[in-house]
C-alpha positions as CSV (number, residue, x, y, z in Angstrom):
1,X,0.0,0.0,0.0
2,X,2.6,2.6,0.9
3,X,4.8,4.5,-1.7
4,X,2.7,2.9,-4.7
5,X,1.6,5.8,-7.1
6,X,-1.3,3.8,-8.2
7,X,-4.6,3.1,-7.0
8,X,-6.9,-0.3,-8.1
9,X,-10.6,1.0,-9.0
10,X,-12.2,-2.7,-9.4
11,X,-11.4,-6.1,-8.4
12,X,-13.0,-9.9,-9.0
13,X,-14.8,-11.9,-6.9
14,X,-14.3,-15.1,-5.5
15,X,-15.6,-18.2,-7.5
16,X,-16.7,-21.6,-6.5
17,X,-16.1,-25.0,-8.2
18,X,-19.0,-26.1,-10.0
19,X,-19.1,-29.4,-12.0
20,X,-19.6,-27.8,-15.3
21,X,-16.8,-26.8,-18.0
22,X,-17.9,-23.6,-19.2
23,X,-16.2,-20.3,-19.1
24,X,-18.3,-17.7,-17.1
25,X,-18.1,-14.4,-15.9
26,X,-17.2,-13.6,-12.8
27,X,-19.6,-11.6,-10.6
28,X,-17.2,-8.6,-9.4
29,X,-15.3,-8.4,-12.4
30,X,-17.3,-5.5,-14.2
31,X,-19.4,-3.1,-11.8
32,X,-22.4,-2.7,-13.9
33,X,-25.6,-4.7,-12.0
34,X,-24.1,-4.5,-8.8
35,X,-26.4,-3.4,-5.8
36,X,-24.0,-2.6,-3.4
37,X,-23.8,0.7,-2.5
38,X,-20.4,3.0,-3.1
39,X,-20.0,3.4,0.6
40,X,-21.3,0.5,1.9
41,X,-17.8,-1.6,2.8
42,X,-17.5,1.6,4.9
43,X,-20.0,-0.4,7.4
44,X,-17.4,-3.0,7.9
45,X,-15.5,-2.4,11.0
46,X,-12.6,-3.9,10.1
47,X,-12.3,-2.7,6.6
48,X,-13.4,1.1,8.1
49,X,-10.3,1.1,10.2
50,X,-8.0,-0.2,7.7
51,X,-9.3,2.3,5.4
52,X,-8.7,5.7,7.8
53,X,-5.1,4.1,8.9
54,X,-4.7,3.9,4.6
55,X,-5.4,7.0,4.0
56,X,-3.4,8.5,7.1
57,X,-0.5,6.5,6.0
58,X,-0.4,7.1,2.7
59,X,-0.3,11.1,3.6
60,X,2.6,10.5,5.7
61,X,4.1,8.8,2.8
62,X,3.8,11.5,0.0
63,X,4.8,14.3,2.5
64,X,7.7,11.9,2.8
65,X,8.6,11.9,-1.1
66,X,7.8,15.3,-1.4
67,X,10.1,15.6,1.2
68,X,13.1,13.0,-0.2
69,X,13.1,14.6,-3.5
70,X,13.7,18.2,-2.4
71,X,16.2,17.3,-0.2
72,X,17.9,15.7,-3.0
73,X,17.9,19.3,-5.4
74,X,19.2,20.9,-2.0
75,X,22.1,18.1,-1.5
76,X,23.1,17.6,-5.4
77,X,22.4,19.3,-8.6
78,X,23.0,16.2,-10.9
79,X,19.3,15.3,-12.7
80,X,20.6,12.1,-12.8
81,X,20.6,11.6,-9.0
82,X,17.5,13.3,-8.9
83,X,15.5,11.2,-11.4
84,X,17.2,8.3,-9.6
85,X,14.6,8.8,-6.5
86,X,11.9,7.7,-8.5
87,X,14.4,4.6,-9.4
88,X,15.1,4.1,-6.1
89,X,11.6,3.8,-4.8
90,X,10.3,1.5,-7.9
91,X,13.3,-1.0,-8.8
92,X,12.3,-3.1,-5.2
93,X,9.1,-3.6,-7.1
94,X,10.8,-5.1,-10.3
95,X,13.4,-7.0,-7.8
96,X,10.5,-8.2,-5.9
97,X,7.2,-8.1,-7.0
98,X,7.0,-11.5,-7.8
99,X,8.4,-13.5,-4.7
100,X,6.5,-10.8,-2.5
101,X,3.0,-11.7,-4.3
102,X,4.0,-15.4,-4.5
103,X,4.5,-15.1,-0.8
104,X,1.2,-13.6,-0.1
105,X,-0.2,-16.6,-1.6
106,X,1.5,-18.9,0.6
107,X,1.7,-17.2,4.2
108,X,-0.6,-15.7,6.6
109,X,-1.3,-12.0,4.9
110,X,-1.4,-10.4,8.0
111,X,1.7,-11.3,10.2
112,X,3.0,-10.4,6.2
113,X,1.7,-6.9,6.5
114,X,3.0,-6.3,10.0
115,X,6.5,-7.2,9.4
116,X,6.6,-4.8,6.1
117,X,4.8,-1.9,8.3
118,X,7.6,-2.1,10.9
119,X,10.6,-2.3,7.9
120,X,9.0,0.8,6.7
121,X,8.5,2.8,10.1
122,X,12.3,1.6,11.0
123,X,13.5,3.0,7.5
124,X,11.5,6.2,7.6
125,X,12.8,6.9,11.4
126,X,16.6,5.8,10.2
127,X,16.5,8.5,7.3
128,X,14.7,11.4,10.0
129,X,17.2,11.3,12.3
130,X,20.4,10.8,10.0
131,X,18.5,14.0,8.1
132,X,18.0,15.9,11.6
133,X,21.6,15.1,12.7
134,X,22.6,16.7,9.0
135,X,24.8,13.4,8.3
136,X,22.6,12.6,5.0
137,X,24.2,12.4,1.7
138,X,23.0,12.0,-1.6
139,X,24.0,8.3,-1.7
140,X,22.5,7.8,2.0
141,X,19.1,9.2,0.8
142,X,18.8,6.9,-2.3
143,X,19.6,3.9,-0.3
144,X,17.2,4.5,2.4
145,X,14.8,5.7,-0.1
146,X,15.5,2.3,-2.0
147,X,15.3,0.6,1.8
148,X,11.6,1.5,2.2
149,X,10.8,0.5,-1.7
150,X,11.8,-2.5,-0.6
151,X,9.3,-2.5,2.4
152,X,6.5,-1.3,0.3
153,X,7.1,-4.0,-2.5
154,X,6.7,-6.7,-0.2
155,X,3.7,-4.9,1.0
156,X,1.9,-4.4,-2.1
157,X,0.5,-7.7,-3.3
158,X,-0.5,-9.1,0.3
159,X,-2.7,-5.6,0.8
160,X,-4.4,-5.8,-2.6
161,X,-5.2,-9.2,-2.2
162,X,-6.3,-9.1,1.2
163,X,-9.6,-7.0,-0.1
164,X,-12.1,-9.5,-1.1
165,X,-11.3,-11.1,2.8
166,X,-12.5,-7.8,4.5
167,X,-15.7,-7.4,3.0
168,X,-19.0,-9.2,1.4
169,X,-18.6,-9.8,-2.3
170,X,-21.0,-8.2,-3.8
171,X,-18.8,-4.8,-2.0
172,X,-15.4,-5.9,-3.2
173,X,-15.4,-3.8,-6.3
174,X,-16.7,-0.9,-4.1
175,X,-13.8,-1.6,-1.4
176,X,-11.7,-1.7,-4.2
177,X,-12.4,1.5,-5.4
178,X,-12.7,3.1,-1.9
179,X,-8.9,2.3,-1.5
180,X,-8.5,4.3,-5.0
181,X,-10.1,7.2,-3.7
182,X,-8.2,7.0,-0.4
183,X,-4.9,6.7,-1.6
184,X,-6.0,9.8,-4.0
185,X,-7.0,11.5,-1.6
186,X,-3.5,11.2,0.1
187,X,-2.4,12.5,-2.8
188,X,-3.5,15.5,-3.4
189,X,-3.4,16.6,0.7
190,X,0.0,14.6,1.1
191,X,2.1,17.3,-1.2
192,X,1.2,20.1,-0.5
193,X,1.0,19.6,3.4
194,X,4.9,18.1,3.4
195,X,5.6,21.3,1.3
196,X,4.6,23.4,4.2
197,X,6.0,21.2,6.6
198,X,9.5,21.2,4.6
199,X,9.5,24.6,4.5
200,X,8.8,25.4,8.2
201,X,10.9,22.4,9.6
202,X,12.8,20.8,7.5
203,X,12.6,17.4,5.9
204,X,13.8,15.3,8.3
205,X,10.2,16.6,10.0
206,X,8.0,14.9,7.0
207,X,9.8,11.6,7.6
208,X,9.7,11.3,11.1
209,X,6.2,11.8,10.5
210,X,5.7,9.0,7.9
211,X,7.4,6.7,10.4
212,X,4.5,7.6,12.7
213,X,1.9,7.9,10.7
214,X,2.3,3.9,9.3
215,X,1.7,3.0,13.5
216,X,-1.8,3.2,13.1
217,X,-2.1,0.4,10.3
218,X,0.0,-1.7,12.3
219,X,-2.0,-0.9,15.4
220,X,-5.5,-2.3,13.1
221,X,-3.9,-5.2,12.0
222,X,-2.9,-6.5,15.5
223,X,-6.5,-5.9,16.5
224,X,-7.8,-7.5,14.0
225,X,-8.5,-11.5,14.1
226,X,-8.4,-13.1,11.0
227,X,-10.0,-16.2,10.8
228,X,-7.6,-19.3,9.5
229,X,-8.2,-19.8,5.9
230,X,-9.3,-23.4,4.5
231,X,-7.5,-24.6,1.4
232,X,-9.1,-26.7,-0.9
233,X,-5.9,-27.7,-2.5
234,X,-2.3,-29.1,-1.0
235,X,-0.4,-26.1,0.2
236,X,2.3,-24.3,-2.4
237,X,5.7,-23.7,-1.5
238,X,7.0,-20.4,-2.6
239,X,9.5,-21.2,-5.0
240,X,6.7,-23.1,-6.4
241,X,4.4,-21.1,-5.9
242,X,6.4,-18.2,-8.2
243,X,6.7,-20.7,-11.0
244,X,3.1,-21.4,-11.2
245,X,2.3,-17.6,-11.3
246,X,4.9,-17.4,-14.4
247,X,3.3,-20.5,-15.6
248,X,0.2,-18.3,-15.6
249,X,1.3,-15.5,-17.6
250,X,2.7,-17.4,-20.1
251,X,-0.5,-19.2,-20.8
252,X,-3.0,-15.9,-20.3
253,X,-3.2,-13.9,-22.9
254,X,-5.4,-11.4,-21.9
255,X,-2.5,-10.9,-18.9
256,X,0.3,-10.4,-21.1
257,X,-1.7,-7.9,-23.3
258,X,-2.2,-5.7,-20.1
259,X,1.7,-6.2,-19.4
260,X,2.9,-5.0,-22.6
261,X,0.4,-2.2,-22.6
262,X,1.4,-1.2,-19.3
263,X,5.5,-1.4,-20.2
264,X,4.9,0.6,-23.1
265,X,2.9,3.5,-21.5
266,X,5.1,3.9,-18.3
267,X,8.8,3.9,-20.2
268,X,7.7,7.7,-21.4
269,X,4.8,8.2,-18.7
270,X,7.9,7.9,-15.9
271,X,9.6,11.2,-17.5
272,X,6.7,13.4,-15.8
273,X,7.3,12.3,-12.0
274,X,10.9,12.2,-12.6
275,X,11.2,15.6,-13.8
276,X,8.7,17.3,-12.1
277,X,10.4,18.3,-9.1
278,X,13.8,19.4,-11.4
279,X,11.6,21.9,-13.5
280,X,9.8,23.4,-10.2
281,X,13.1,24.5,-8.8
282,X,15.1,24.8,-11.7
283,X,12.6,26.2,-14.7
284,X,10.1,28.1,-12.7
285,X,12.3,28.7,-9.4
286,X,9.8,27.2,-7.1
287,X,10.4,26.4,-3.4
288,X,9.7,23.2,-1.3
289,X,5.7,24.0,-0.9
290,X,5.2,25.3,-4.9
291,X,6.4,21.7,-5.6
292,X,3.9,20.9,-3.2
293,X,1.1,22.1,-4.9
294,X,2.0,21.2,-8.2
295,X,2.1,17.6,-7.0
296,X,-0.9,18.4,-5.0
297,X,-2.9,19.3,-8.3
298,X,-1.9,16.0,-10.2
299,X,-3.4,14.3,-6.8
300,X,-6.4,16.3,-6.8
301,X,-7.0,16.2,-11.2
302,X,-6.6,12.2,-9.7
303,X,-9.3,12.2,-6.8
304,X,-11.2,14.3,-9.5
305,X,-11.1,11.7,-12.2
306,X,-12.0,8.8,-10.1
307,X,-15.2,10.6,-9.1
308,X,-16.0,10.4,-12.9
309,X,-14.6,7.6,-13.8
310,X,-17.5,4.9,-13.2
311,X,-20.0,7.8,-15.3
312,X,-17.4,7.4,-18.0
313,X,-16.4,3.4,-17.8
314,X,-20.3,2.9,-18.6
315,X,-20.1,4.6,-22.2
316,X,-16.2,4.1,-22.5
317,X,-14.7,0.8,-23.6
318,X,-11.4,-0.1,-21.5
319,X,-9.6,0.0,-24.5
320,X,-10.4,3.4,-26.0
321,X,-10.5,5.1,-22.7
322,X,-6.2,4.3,-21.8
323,X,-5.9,5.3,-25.2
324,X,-7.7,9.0,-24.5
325,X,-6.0,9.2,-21.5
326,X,-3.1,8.4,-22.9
327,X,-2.9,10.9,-25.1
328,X,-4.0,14.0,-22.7
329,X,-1.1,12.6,-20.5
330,X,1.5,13.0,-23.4
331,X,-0.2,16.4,-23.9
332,X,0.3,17.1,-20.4
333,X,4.0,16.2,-20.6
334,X,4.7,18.3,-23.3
335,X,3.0,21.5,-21.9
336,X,5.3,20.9,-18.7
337,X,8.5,21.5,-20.5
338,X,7.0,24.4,-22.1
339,X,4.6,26.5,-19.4
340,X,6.5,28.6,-17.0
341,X,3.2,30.0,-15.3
342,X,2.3,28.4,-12.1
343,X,-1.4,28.8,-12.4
344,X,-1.8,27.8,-16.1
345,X,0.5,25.1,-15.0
346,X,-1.6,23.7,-11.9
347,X,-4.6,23.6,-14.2
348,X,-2.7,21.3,-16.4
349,X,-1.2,19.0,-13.8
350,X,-5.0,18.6,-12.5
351,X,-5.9,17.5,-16.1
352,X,-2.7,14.9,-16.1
353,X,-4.2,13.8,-12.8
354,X,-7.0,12.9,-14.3
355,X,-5.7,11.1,-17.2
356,X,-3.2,9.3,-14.6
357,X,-6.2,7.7,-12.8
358,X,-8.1,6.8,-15.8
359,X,-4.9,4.6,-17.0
360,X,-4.3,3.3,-13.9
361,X,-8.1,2.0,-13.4
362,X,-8.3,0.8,-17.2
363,X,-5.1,-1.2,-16.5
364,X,-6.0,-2.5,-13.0
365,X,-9.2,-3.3,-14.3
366,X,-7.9,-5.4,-17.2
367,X,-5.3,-7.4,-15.0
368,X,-8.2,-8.1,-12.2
369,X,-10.3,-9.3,-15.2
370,X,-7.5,-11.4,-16.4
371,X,-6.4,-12.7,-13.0
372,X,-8.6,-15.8,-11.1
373,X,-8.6,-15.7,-7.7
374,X,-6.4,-18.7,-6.9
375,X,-3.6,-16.8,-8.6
376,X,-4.5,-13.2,-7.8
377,X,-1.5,-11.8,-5.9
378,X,1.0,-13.5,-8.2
379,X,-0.8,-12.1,-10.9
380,X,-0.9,-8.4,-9.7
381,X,2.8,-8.9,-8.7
382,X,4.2,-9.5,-12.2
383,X,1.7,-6.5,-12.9
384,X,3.1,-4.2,-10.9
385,X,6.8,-5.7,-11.4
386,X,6.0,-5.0,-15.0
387,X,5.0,-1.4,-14.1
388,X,7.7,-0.7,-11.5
389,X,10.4,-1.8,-13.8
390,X,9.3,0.5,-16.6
391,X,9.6,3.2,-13.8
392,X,12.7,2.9,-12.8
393,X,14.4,2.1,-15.8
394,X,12.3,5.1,-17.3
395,X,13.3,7.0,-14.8
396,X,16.8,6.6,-15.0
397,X,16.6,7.1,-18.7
398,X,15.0,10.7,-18.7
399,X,17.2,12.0,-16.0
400,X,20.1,11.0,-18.0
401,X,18.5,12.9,-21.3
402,X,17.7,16.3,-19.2
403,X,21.5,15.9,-18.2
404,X,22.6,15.8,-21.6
405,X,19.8,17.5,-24.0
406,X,18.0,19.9,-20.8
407,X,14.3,19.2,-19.2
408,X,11.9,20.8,-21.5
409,X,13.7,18.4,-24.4
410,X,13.2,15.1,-22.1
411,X,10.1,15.9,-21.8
412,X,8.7,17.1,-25.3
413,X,10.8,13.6,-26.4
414,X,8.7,11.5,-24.0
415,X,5.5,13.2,-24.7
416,X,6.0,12.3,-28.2
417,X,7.5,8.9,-26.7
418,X,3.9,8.3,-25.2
419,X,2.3,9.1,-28.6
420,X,4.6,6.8,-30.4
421,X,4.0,4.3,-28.1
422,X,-0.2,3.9,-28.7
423,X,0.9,1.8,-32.0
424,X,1.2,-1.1,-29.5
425,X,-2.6,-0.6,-28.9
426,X,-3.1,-1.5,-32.7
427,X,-2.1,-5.0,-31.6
428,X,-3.2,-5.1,-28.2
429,X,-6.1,-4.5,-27.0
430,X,-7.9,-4.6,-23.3
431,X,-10.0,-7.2,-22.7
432,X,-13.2,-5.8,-20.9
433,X,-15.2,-7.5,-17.8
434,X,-15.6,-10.8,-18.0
435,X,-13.2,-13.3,-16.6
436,X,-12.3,-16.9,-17.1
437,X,-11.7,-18.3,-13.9
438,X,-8.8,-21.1,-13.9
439,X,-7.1,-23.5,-11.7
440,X,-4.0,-25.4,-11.8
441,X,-4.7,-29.5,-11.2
442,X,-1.0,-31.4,-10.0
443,X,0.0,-32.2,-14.1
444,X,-0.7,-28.3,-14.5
445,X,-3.1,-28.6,-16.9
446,X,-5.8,-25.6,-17.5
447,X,-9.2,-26.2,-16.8
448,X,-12.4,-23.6,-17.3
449,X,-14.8,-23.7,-14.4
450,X,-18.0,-22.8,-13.5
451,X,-19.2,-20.8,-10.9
């Protein structure tokens, strides 16, 4: 959950064996004819809790990049070590996305979850007071930021897949989508509130306060009791485990479509976060809380978006709306390297934050509708190692053009990067709603069931 730019708007339901051998659809995979109200996983104690611990988390933990980053411009100039933040944070999820979701498969999700919230509020309280005792370095920051990557990867897939346990199924794609909302939420408070906060007291202040603020989820999940979980198959090792979920994507198309759609968009789509904090000080002379609200507006364009997304998602196919959004994001891109006015530039970040949401629902969406339940975390692990990769290798890649060719170059090149890129959707399309649910028998054969 923490340090993941990306929210899921929809998720599957569980399925049942049935003695048929008929593909079906899965109730949860596509929102339309579902009763449950928006707000109603709200009325779950447990999921209430977790869900106001989320969202206090998750603003701890963008006051806390906000924070990371501009004490990087302050300690080096390079815009290679700057754009190497965003490396830092997403290369855990390449390294470990998969074991990390293969282990959420095969251990108790909880006890998971608590040790990954402690990693992270150890990390966070390591970099405050190394920042508050002025010993941090540039090299210092990147590993520590890299440290808590690490802590959020292994968080990732146990916390997604730990939804459809917290509430009633017909309210999973409504829990699903509450998360979203929290976690954009967070995004657009998070910035701009760790801009002040940098600029009154420093950023060692913001990461102290991540480190507390990541407490309260660890103080639901010891209260909560979850009941043991009854296998109907023999349990999976891990190492096993990981080579069934590979088994999986080699042998679901659908799964890899959303992968290489996904690889494609983020490669250029990584320039904008990379850069972003590089042209607020350097092109438009911005201090610690203008970068704040600038980040604050691509969160609040994102809270924004997911208000309309479900009104959109009923006359939009998947498909042609990450293509849209696609498009306004390269658009977006391209007006950052050229806009120098604050306001005119706020009003585009909010549109980009709008976009940004829309591809991230349309791809979650896809993968959940390609991904059974058996298989679910592994599945959303290669997703977001797939995703994470492309960030930090993206990352990395743009910082090193700005160094060479300037920022507003990088940029217009991976705007028109992100245009380039849409040929891949000639090929690859999203699949939209239904899902085939699959499981794996001992000769690893696939067999369609019924629900």
């Amino acid at each position: 959950m923490m340090g993941i730019g990306g929210a899921y708007a929809r998720a599957c339901g569980r399925s049942s064996v049935g003695s048929g051998s008929r593909p079906v659809a899965i109730p949860g995979a596509d929102t339309k004819g579902l009763t449950a109200s928006a707000w109603s996983p709200l009325y779950q104690p447990v999921f209430r809790a977790l869900w106001v611990a989320a969202v206090a988390s998750n603003v701890g933990t963008w006051m806390h990049d906000v924070g990371a980053v501009w004490l990087m411009t302050s300690l080096t100039p390079s815009p290679i070590m700057v754009a190497l933040m965003q490396t830092a944070t997403s290369l855990p999820f390449f390294l470990l996305a998969l074991p990390a979701g293969a282990l959420a498969d095969v251990v108790d999700r909880r006890r998971l979850l608590l040790v990954t919230q402690w990693w992270m509020v150890a990390a966070a309280a390591v970099l405050g007071v190394l920042t508050l005792a002025s010993l941090t370095t540039p090299w210092w920051l990147l590993a520590l930021t890299c440290v808590l990557g690490v802590g959020a990867a292994m968080n990732a897939p146990a916390w997604q897949a730990m939804t459809p346990e917290l509430v009633p199924r017909e309210e999973v794609s409504s829990a699903v989508a509450l998360s979203g909302v929290g976690l954009n939420l967070a995004r657009a408070v998070g910035p701009a509130l760790g801009g002040f906060i940098v600029a009154a007291s420093g950023p060692s202040a913001v990461f102290l306060l991540n480190a507390l603020s990541c407490v309260g989820v660890i103080v639901v999940l010891y209260r909560w009791q979850r009941p043991p979980r009854h296998r109907a198959l023999p349990p999976e090792h891990l190492v096993g485990a990981m080579q069934a979920g590979i088994r999986f994507v080699r042998h679901a198309p659908a799964f890899r479509t959303v992968l290489v759609r996904a690889a494609v968009f983020i490669l250029c789509g990584s320039a904008l976060w990379a850069l972003l904090p590089l042209s607020a000080r350097r092109e438009m002379g911005l201090d610690a809380v203008g970068y704040g609200v600038l980040l604050g507006c691509l969160g609040a364009g994102a809270v924004s978006g997911a208000a309309v997304l479900p009104w959109v998602r009923r006359r939009v196919v998947v498909d042609r709306l990450a293509i849209g959004a696609t498009v306004v994001f390269a658009l977006v891109t391209v007006a950052l390297a050229a806009l120098r006015e604050v306001t005119w530039l706020s009003g585009v970040l909010f549109v980009g934050g709008g976009a940004w949401i829309a591809l991230m629902s349309s791809y979650n969406a896809a993968a959940q509708a390609a991904a059974p339940a058996w298989v679910r975390a592994r599945a959303l692990a290669v997703y977001l190692l797939v995703f994470q990769g492309g960030m930090a290798a993206g990352s990395a890649l743009w910082g090193a053009v700005a160094a060479r060719t300037g920022i507003p170059i990088a940029l217009t090149v991976a705007g028109a990067g992100l245009l380039l890129g849409l040929l891949a959707a000639t090929r690859y399309r999203l699949a939209e709603g239904a899902m085939l649910d699959l499981r794996f028998c001992r000769n690893f054969h696939l067999m369609p069931l019924e629900v």
